[in-house]
mmCIF file of the N, C-alpha and C atoms, coordinates in Angstrom:
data_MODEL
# 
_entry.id   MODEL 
# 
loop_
_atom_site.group_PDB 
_atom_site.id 
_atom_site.type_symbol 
_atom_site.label_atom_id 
_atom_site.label_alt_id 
_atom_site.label_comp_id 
_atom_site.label_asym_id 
_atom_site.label_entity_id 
_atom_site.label_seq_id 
_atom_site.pdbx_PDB_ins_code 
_atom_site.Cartn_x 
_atom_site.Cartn_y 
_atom_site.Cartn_z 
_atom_site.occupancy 
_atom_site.B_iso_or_equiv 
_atom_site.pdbx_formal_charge 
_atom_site.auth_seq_id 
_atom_site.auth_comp_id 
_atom_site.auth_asym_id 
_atom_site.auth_atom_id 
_atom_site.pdbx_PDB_model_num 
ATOM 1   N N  . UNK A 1 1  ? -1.210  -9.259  15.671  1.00 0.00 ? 1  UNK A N  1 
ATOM 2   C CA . UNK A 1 1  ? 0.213   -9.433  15.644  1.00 0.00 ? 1  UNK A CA 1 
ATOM 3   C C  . UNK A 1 1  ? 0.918   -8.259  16.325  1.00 0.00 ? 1  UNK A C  1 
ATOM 4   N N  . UNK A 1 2  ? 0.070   -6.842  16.164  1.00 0.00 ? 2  UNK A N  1 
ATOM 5   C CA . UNK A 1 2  ? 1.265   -6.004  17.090  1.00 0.00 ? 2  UNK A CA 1 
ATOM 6   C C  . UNK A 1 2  ? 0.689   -5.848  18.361  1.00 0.00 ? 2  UNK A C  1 
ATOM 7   N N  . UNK A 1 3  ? 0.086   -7.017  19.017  1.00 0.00 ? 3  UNK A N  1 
ATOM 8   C CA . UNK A 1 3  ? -0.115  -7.173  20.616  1.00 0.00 ? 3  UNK A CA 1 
ATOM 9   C C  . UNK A 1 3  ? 1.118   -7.964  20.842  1.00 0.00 ? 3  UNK A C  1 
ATOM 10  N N  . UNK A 1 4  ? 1.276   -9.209  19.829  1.00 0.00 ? 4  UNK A N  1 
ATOM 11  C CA . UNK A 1 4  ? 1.887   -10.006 20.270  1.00 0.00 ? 4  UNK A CA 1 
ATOM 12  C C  . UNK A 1 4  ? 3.684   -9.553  20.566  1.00 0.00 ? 4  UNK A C  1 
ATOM 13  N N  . UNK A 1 5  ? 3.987   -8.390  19.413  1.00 0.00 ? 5  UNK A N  1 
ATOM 14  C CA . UNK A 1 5  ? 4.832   -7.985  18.914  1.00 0.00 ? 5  UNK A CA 1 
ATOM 15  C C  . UNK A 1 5  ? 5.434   -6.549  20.115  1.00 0.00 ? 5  UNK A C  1 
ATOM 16  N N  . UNK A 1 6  ? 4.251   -6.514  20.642  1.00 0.00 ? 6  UNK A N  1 
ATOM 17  C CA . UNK A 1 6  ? 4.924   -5.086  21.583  1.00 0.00 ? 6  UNK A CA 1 
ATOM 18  C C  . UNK A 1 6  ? 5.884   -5.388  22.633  1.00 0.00 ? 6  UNK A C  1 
ATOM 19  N N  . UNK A 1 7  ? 6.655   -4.179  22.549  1.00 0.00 ? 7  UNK A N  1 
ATOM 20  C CA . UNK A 1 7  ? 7.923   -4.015  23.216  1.00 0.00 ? 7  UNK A CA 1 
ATOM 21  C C  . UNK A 1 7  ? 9.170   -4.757  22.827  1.00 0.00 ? 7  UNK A C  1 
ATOM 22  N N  . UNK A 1 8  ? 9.071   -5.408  21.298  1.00 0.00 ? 8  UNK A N  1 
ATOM 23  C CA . UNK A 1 8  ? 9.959   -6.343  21.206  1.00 0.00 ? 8  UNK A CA 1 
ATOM 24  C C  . UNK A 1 8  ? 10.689  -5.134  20.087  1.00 0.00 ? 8  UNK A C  1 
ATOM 25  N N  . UNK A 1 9  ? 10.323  -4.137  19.659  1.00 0.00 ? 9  UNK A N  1 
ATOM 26  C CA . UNK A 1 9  ? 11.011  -3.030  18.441  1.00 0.00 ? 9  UNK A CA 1 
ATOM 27  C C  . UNK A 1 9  ? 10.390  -3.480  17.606  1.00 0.00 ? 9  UNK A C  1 
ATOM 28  N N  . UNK A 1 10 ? 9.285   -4.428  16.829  1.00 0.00 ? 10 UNK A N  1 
ATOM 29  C CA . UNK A 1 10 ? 9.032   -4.241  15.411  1.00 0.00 ? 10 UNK A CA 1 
ATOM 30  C C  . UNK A 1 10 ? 7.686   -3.960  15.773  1.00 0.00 ? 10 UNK A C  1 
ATOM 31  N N  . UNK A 1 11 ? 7.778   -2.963  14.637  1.00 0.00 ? 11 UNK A N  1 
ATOM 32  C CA . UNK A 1 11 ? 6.290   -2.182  14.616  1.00 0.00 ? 11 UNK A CA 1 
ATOM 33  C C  . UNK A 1 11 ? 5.571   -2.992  13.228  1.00 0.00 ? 11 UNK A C  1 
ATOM 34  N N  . UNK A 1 12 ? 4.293   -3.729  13.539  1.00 0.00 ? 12 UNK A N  1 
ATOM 35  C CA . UNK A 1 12 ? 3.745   -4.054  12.996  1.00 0.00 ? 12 UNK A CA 1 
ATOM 36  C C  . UNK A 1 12 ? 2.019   -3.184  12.376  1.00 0.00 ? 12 UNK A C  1 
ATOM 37  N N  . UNK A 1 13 ? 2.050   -3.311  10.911  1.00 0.00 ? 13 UNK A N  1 
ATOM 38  C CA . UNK A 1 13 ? 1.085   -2.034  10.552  1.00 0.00 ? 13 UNK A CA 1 
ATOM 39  C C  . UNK A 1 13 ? 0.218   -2.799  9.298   1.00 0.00 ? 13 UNK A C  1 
ATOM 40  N N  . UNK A 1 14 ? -1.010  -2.289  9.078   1.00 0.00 ? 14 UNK A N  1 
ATOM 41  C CA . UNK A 1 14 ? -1.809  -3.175  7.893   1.00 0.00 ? 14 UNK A CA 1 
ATOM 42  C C  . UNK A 1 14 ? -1.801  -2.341  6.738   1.00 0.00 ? 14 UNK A C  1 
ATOM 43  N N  . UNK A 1 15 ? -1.846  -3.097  5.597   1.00 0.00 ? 15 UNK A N  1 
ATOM 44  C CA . UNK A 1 15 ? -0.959  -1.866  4.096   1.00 0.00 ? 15 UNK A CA 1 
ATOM 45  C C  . UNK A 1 15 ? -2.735  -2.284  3.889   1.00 0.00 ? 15 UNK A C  1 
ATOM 46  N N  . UNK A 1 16 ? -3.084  -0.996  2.867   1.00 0.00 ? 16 UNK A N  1 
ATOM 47  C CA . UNK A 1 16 ? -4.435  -1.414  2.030   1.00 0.00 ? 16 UNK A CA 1 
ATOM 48  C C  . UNK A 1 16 ? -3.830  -0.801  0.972   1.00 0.00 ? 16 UNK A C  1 
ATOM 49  N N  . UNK A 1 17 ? -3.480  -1.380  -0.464  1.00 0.00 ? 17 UNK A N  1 
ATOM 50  C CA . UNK A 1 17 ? -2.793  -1.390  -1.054  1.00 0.00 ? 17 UNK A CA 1 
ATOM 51  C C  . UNK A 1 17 ? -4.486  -1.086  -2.338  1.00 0.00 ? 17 UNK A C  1 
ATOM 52  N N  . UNK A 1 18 ? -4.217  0.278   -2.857  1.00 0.00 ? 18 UNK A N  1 
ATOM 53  C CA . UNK A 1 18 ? -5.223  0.575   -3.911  1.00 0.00 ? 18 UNK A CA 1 
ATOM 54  C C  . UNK A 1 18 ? -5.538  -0.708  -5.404  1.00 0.00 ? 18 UNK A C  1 
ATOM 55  N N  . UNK A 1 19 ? -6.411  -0.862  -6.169  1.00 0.00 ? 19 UNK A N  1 
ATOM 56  C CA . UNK A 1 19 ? -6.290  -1.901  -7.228  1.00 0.00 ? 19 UNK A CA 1 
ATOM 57  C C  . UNK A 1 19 ? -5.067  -1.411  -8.047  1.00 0.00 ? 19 UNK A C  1 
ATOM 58  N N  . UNK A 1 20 ? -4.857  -2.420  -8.088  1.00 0.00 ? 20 UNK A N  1 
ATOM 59  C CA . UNK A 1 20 ? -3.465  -2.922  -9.248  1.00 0.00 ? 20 UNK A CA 1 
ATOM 60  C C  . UNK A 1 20 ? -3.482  -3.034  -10.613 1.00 0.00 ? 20 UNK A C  1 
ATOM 61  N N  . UNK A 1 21 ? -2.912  -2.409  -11.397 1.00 0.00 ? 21 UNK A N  1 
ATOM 62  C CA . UNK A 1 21 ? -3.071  -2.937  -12.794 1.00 0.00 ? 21 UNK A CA 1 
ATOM 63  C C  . UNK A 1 21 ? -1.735  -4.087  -13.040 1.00 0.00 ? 21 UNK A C  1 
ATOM 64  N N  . UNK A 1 22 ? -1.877  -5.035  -12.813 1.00 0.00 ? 22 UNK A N  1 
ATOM 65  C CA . UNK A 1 22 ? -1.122  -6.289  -12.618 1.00 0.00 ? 22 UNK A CA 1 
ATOM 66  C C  . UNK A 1 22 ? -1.163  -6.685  -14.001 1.00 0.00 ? 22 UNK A C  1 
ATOM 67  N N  . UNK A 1 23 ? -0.436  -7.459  -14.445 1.00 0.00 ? 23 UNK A N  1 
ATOM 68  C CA . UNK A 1 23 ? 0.113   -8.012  -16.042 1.00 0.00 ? 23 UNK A CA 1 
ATOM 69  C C  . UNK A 1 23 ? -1.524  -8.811  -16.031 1.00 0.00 ? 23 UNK A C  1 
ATOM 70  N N  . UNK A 1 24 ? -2.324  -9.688  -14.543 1.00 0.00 ? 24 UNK A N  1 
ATOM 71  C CA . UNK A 1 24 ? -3.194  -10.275 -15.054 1.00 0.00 ? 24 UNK A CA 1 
ATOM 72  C C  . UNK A 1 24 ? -4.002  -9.637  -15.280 1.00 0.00 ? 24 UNK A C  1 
ATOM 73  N N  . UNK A 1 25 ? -4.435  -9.158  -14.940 1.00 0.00 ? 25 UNK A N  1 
ATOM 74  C CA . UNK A 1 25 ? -5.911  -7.971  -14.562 1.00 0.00 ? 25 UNK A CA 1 
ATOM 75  C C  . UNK A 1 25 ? -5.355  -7.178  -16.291 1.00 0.00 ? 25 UNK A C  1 
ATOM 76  N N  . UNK A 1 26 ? -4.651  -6.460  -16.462 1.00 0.00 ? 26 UNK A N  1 
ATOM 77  C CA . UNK A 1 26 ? -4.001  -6.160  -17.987 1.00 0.00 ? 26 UNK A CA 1 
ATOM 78  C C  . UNK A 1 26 ? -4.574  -6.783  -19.143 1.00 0.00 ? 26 UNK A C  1 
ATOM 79  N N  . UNK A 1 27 ? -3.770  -8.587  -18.588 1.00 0.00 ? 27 UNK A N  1 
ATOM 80  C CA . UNK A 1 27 ? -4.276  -9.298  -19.834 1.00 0.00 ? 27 UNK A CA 1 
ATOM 81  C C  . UNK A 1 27 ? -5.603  -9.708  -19.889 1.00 0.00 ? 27 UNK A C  1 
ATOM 82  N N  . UNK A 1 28 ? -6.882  -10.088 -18.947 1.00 0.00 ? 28 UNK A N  1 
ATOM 83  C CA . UNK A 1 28 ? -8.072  -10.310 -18.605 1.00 0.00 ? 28 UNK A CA 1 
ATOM 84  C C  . UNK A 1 28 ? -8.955  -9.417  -18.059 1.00 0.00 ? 28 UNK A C  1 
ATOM 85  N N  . UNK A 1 29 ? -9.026  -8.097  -18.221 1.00 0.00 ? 29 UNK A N  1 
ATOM 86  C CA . UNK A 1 29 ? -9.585  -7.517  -17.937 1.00 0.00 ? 29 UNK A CA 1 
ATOM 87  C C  . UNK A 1 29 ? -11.074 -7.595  -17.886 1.00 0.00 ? 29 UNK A C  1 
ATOM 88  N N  . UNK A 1 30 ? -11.629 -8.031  -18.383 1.00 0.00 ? 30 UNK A N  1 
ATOM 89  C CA . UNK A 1 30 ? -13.142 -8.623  -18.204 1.00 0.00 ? 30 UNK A CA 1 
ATOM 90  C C  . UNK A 1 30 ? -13.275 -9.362  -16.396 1.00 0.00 ? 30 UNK A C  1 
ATOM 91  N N  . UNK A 1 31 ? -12.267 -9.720  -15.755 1.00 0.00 ? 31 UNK A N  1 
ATOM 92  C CA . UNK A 1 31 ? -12.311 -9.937  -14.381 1.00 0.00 ? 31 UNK A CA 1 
ATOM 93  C C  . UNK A 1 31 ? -12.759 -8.823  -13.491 1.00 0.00 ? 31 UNK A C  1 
ATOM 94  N N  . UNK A 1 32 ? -12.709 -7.961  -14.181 1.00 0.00 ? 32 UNK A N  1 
ATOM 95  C CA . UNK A 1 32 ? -12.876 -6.752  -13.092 1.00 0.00 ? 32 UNK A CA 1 
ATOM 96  C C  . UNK A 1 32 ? -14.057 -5.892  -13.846 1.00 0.00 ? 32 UNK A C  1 
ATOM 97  N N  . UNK A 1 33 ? -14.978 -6.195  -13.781 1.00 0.00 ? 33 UNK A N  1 
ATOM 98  C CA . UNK A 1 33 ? -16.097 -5.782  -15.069 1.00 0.00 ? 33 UNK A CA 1 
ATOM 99  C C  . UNK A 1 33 ? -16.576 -4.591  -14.397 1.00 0.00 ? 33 UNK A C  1 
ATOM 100 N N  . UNK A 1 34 ? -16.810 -3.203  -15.430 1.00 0.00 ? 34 UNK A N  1 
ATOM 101 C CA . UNK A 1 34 ? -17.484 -2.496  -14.557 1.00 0.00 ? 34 UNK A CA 1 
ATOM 102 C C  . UNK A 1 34 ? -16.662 -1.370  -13.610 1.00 0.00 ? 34 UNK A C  1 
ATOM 103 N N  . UNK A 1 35 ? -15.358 -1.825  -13.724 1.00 0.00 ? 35 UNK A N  1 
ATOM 104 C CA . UNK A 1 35 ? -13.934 -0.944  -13.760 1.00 0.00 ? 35 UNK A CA 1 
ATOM 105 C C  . UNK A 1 35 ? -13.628 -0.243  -13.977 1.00 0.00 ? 35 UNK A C  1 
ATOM 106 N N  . UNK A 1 36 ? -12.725 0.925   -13.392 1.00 0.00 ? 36 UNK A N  1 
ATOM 107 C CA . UNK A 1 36 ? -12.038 1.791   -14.641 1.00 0.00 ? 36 UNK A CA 1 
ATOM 108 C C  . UNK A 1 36 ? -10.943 1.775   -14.409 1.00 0.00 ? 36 UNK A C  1 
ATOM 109 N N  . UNK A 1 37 ? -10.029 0.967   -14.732 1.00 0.00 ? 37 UNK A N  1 
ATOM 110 C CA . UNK A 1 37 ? -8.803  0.671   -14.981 1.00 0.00 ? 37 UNK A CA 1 
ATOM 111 C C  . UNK A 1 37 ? -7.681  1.603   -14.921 1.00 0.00 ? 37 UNK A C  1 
ATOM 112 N N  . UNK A 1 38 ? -8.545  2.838   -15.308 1.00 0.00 ? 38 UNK A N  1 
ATOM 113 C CA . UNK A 1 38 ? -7.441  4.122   -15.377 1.00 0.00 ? 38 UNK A CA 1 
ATOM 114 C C  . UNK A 1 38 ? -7.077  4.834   -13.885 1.00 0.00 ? 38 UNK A C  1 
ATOM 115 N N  . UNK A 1 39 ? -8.121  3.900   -13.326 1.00 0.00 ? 39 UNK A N  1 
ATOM 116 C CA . UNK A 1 39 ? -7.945  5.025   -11.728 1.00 0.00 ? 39 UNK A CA 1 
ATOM 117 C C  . UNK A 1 39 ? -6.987  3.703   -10.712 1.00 0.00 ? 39 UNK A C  1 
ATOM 118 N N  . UNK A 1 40 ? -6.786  2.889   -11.621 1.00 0.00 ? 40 UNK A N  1 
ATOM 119 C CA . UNK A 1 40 ? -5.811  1.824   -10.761 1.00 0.00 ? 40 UNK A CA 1 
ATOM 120 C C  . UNK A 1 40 ? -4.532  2.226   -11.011 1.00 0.00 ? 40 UNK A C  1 
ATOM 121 N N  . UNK A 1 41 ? -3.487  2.003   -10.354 1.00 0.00 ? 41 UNK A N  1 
ATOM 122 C CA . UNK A 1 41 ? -2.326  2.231   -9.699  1.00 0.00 ? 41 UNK A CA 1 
ATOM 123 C C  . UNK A 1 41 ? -1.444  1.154   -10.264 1.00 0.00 ? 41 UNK A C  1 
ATOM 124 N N  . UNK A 1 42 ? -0.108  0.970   -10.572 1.00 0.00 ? 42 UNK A N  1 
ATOM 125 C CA . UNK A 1 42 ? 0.836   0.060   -11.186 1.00 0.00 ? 42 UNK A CA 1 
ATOM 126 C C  . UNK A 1 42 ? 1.545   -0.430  -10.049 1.00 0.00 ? 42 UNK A C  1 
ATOM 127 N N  . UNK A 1 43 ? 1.565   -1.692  -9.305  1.00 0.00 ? 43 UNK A N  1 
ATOM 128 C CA . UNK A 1 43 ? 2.085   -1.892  -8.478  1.00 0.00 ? 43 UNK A CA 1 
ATOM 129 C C  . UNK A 1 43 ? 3.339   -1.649  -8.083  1.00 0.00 ? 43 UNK A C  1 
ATOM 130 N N  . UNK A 1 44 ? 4.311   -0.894  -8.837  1.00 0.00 ? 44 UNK A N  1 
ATOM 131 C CA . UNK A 1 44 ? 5.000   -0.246  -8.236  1.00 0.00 ? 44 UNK A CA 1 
ATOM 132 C C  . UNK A 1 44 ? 5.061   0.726   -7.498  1.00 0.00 ? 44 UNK A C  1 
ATOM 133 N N  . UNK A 1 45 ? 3.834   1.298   -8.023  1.00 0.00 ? 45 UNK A N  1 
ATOM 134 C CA . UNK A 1 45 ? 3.391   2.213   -6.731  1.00 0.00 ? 45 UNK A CA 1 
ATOM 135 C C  . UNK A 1 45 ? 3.128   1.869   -5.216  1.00 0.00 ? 45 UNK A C  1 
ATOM 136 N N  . UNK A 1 46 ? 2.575   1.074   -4.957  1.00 0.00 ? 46 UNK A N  1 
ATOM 137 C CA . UNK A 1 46 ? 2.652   0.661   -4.001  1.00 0.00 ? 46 UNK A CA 1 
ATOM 138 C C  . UNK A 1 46 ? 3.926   0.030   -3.325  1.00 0.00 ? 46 UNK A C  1 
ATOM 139 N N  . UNK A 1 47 ? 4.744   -0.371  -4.116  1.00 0.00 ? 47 UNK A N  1 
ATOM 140 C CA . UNK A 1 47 ? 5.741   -0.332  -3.718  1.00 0.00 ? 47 UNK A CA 1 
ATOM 141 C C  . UNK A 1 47 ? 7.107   0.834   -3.155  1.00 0.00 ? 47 UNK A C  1 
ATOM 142 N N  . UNK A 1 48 ? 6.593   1.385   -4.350  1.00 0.00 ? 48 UNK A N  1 
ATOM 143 C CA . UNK A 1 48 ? 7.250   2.875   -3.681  1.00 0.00 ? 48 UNK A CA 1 
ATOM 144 C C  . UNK A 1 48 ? 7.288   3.395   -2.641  1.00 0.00 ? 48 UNK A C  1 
ATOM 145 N N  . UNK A 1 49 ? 5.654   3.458   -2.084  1.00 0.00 ? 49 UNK A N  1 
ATOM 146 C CA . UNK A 1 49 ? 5.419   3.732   -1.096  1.00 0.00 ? 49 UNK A CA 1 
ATOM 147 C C  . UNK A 1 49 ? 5.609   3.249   -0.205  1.00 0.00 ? 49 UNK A C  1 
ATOM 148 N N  . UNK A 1 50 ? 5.770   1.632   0.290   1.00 0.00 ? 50 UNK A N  1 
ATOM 149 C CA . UNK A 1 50 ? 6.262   0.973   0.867   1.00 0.00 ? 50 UNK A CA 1 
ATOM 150 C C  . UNK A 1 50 ? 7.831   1.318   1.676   1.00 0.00 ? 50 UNK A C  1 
ATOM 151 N N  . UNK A 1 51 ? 8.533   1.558   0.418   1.00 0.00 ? 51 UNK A N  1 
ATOM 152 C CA . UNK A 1 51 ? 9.468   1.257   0.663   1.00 0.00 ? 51 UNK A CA 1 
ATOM 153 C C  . UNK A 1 51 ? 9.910   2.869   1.411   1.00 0.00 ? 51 UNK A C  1 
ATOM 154 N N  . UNK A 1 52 ? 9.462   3.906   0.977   1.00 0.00 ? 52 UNK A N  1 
ATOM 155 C CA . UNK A 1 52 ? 9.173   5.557   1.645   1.00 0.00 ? 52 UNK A CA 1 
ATOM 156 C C  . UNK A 1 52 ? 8.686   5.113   3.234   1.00 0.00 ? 52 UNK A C  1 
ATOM 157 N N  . UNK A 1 53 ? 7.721   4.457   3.848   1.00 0.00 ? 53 UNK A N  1 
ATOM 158 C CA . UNK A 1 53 ? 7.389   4.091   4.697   1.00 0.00 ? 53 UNK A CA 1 
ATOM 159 C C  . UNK A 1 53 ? 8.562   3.544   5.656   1.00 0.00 ? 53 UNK A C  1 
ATOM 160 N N  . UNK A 1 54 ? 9.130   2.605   5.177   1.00 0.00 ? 54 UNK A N  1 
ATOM 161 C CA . UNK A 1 54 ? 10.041  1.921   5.835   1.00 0.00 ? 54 UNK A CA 1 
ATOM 162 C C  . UNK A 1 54 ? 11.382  2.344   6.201   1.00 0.00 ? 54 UNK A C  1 
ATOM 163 N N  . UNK A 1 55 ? 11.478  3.724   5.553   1.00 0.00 ? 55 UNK A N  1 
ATOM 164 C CA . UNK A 1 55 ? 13.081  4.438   5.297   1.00 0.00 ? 55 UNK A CA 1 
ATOM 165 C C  . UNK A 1 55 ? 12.563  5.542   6.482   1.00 0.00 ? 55 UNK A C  1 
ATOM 166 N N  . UNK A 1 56 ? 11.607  5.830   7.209   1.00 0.00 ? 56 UNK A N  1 
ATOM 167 C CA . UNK A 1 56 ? 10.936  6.908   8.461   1.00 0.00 ? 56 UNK A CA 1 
ATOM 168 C C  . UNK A 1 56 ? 11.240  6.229   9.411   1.00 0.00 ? 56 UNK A C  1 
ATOM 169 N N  . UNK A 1 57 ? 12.210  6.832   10.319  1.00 0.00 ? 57 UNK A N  1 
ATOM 170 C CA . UNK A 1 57 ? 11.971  6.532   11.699  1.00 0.00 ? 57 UNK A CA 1 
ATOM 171 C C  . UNK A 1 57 ? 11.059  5.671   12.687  1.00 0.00 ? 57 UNK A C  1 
ATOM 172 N N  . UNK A 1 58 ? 9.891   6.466   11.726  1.00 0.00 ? 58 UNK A N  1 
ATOM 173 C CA . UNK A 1 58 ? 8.465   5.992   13.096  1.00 0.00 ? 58 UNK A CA 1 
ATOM 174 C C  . UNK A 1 58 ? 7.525   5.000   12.520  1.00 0.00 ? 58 UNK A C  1 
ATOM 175 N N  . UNK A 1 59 ? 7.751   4.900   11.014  1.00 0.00 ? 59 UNK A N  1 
ATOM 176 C CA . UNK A 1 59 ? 7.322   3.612   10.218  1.00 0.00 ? 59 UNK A CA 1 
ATOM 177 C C  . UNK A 1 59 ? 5.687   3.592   10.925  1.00 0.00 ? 59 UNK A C  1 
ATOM 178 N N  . UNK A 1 60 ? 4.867   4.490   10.826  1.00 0.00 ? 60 UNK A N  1 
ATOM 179 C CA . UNK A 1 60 ? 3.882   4.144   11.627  1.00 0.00 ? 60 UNK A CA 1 
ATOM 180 C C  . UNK A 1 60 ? 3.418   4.023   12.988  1.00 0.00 ? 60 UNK A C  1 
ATOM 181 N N  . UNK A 1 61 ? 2.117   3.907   13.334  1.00 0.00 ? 61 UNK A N  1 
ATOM 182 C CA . UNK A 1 61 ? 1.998   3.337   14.963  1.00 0.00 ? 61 UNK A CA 1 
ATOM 183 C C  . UNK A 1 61 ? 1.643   2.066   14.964  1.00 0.00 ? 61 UNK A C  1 
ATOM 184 N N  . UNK A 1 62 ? 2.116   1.124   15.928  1.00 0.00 ? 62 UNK A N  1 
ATOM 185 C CA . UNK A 1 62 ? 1.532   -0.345  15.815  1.00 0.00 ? 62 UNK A CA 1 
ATOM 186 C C  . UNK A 1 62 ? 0.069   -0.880  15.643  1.00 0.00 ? 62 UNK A C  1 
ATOM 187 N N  . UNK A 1 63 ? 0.301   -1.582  14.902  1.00 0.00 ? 63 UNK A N  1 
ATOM 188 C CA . UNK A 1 63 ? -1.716  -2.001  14.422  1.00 0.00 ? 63 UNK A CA 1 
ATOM 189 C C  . UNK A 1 63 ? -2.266  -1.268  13.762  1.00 0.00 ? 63 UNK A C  1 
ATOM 190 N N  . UNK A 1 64 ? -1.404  0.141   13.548  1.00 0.00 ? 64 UNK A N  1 
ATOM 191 C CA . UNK A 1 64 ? -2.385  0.600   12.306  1.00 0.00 ? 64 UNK A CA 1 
ATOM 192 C C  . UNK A 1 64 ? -2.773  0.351   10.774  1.00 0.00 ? 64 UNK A C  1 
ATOM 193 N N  . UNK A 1 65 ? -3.860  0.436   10.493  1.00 0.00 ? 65 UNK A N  1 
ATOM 194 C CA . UNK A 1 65 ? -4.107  0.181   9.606   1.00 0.00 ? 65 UNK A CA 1 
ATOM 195 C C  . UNK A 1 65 ? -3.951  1.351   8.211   1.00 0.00 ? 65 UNK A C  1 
ATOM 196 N N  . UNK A 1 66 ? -3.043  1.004   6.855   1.00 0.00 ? 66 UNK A N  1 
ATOM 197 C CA . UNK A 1 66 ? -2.376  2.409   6.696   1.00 0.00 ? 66 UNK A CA 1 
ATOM 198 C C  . UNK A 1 66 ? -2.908  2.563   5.237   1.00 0.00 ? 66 UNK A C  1 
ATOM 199 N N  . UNK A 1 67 ? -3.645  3.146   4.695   1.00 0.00 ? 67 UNK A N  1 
ATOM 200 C CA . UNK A 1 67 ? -4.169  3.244   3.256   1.00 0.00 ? 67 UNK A CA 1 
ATOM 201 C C  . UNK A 1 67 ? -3.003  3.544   2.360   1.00 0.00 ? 67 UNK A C  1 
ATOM 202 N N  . UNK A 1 68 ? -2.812  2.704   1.656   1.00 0.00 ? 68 UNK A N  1 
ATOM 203 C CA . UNK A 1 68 ? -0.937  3.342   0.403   1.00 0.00 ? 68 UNK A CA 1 
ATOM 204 C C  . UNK A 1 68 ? -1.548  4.946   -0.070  1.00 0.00 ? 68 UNK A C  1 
ATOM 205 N N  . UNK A 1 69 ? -2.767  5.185   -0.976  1.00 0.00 ? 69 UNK A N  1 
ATOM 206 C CA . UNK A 1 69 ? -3.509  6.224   -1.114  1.00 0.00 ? 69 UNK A CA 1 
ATOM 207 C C  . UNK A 1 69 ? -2.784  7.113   -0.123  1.00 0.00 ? 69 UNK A C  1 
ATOM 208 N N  . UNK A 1 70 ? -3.411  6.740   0.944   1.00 0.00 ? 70 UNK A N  1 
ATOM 209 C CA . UNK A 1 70 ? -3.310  8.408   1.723   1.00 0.00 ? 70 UNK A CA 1 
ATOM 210 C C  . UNK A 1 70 ? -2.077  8.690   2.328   1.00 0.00 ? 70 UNK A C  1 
ATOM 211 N N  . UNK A 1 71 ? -1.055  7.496   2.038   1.00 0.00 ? 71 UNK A N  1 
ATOM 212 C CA . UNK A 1 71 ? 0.573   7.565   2.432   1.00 0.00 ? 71 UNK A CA 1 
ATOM 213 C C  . UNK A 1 71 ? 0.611   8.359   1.642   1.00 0.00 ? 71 UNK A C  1 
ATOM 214 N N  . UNK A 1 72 ? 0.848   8.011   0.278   1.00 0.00 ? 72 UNK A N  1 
ATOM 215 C CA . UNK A 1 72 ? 1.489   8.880   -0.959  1.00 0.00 ? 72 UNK A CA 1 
ATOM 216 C C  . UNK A 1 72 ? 1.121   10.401  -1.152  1.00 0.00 ? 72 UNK A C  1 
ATOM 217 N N  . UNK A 1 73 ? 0.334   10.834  -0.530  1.00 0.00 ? 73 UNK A N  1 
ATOM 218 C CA . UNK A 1 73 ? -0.569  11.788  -0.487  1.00 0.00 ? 73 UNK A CA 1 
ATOM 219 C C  . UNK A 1 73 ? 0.549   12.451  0.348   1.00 0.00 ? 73 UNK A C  1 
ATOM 220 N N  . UNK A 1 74 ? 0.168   12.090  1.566   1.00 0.00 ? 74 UNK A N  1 
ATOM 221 C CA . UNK A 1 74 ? 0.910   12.472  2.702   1.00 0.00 ? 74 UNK A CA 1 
ATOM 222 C C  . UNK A 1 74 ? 2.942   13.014  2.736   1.00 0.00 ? 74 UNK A C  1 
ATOM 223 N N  . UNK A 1 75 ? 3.463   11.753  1.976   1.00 0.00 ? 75 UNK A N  1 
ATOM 224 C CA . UNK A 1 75 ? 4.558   11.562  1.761   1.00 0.00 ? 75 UNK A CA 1 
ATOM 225 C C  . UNK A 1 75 ? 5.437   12.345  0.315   1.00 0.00 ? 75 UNK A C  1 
ATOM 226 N N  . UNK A 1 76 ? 4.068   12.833  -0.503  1.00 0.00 ? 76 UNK A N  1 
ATOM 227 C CA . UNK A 1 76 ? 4.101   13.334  -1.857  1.00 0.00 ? 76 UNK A CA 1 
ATOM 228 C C  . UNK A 1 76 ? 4.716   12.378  -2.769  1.00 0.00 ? 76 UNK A C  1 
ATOM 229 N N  . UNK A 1 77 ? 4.444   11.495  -2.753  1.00 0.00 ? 77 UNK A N  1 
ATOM 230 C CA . UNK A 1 77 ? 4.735   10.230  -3.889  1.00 0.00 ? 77 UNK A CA 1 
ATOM 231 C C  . UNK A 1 77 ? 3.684   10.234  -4.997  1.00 0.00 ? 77 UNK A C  1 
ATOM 232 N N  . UNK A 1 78 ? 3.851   10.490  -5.944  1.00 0.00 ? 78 UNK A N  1 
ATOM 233 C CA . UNK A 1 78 ? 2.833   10.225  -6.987  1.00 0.00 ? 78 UNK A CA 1 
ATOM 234 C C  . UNK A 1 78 ? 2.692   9.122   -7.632  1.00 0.00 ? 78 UNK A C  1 
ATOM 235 N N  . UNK A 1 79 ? 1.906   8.375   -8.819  1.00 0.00 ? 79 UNK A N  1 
ATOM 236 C CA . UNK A 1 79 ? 2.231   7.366   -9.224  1.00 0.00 ? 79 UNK A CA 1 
ATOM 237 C C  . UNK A 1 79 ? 2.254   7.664   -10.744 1.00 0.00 ? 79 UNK A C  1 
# 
C-alpha cells in the first residue's frame, strides 16, 4: 500500500501492536495458555502510542514496519 500510496502525502506504516490484555483474553484466559499476562499491555496503550505517532510531523517512513514497544520506548510513553 505505500507503493501504491507514494507521492500522494499519506504515509502509510505497519503497527505491531504488543499482546493485549483485552476484556476477552481477561475473561478466558486459558486461551492464551502458558502466558504471562503481566507482561501484556492494556490496549490503551497502544493506543496512546498511536495516537503520539500521528501528532509528529514525520509519522514515520513509508512501509515501515513500526513495533508500538519500541515507539513508546523511543517516544517515552509508558504503559
Amino acid at each position: 500500500m505505500a507503493a501504491e500510496l507514494e507521492g500522494t502525502g499519506v504515509i502509510v506504516v505497519s503497527i505491531w501492536p504488543p499482546g493485549s490484555r483485552t476484556e476477552g483474553i481477561l475473561a478466558e484466559p486459558e486461551t492464551v495458555a502458558n502466558v504471562d499476562l503481566d507482561n501484556w499491555k492494556p490496549p490503551l496503550f497502544t493506543g496512546r502510542v498511536v495516537a503520539a505517532l500521528a501528532a509528529e510531523d514525520t509519522h514515520g517512513e513509508p512501509g515501515q514496519a513500526i513495533v508500538i514497544t519500541d515507539l513508546a520506548e523511543e517516544l517515552g510513553i509508558s504503559s
